[in-house]
N, C-alpha and C positions, 0 to 999 in steps of 0.2 A: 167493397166500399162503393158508394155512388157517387156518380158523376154527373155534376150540373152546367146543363149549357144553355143562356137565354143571350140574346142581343136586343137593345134599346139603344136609347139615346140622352145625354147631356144636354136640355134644353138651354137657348140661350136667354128666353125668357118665360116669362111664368106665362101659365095659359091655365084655368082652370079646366079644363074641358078636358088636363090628362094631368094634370098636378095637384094632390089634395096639402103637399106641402109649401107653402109659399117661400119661404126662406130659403131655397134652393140654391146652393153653391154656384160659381164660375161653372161655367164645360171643362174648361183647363183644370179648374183647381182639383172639381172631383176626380180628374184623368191622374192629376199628381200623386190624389192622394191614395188610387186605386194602385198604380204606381210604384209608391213607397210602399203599401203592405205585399205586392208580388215580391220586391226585393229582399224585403227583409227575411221569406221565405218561412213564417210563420203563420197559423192556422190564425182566421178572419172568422166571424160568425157570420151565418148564413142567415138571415132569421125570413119570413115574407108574414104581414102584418096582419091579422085574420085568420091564420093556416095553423097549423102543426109543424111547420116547418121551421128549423132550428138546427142547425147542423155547425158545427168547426168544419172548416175549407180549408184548403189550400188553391191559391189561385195559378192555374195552369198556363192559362193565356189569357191575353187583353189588348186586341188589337183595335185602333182607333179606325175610323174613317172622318177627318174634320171636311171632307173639300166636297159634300153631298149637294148635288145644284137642288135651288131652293128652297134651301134650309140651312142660309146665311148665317152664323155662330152656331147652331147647331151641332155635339159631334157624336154621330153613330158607334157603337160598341159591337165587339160580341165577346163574351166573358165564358171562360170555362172553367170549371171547379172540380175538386175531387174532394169527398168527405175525409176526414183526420180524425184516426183514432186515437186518444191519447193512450199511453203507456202505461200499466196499473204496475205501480212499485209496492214493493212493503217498506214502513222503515224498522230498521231494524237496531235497539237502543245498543250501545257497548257500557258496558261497565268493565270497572277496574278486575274485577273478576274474572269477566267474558274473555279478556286479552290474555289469558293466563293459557299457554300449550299443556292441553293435556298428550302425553304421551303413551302408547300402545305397553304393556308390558313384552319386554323385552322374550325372546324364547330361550329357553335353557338349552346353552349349549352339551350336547353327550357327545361332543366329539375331544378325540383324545390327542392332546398334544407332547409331542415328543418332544423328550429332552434334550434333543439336538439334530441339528437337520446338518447334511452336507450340499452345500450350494451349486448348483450345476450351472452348465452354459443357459446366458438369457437371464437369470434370476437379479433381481434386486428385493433391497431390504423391503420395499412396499408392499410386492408381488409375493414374498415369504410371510410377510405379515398378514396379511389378507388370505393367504392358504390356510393359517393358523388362528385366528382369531385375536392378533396380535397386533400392535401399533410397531410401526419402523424404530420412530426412537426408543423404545422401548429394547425391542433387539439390538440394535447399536449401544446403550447404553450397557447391555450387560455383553458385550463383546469386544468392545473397543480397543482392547489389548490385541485381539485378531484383526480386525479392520484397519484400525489406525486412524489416524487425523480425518480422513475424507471417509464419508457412511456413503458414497457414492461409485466408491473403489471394492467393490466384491471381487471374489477370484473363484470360480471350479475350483471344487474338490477343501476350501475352506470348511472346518468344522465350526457352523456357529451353535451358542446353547442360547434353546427357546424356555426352557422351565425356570 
């Protein structure tokens, strides 16, 4: 990206001999208003009037000098710029369609599950279900004569049936 640095000055009055625009703001006001756009921290256009030049900025710096001897209202600049590239998005439409999960087909299981496991140390109903391609409550619901009231109470050496 390029980087633009010039320094001039905020005249306090019109002088034709360096101004072809006569309506020229305050020193201060254009200082404010140079000011507000560094704050707001949004890209300025650059343009110079005759040239190719045209660029989005960002204003870097903007240091005043008002107290120049000689050149009473008068207030000296120097202005530094960096060009701003904007962002290229796509947009991209939804439809009531588009929101719809399509999901992967699932893989067939070839693994064989036995009609009944015997519970070791460490095991819970999760961790059995998950070895087998089974959901917890599912084993608890067809055990529950074994378990009892709490699916969180396993014991070593319980016979649960997984088929």
């Amino acid at each position: 990206m390029r980087g633009f640095s010039l320094s001039s000055f905020f005249p306090r009055d019109y002088n034709p001999s360096y101004c072809e625009y006569e309506a020229i703001p305050s020193p201060w006001d254009a200082v404010q208003t140079i000011d507000t756009w560094a704050k707001s921290r949004r890209p300025v256009r650059l343009t110079v009037t005759g040239t190719p030049i045209n660029y989005a900025v960002t204003i870097r710096s903007f240091p005043i000098d008002p107290e120049r001897a000689g050149s009473p209202g008068d207030i000296y600049y120097d202005l530094t710029l960096k060009e701003y590239v904007f962002a290229e998005t796509q947009k991209i439409e939804v439809t009531s369609d588009a929101a719809k999960v399509q999901s992967a087909p699932t893989r067939p299981s070839n693994r064989e599950i036995p009609s009944s496991y015997t519970v070791k140390a460490g095991d819970n109903l999760t961790k059995i279900g998950l070895r087998y391609g089974k959901k917890w409550p599912e084993i608890y619901a067809k055990n529950k004569s074994v378990i009892g009231p709490d699916p969180n109470r396993i014991y070593p050496g319980q016979k649960l049936v997984l088929a």
